[in-house]
C-alpha angles and dihedrals in degrees: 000000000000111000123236094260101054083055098052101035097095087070091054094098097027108147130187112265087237088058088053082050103051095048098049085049091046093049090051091046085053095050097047115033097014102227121132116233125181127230076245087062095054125081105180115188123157102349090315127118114203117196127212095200138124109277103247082055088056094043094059092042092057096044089064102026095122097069099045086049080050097044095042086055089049093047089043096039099230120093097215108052100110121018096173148039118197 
């Protein structure tokens, strides 16, 4: 007879689908513009990340917002899980 706690073992790491999302944004932010964000930073809604950051931060981030989308669908495997930064 299997115990409570192997049954419920599989939930133990369970994270919100919007953690999984801002770390994946905030490595390919990392890798392409090289400035550091934090998870604080990050407000993801329908497929829209909205940044609290300084301007110049948001700026660079935009100018090159079509490869860290890019870079986040590769990381997540699905081509459409974000479609904007603002």
């Amino acid at each position: 007879m299997k115990t409570l706690s192997n049954l419920l073992a599989r939930y133990a790491h369970i994270q919100a689908p919007n953690a999984t999302l801002k770390k994946a944004f905030i490595k390919a932010v990392e890798d392409v513009i090289e400035i550091t964000l934090t998870t604080q930073d990050l407000d993801i809604s329908k497929k829209t990340v909205r940044i609290k950051a300084p301007s110049v931060v948001k700026n660079e981030i935009r100018i090159n917002q079509q490869e860290i989308l890019k870079n986040v669908s590769e990381e997540l495997k699905d081509s459409n899980i974000l479609t904007a930064v603002f």
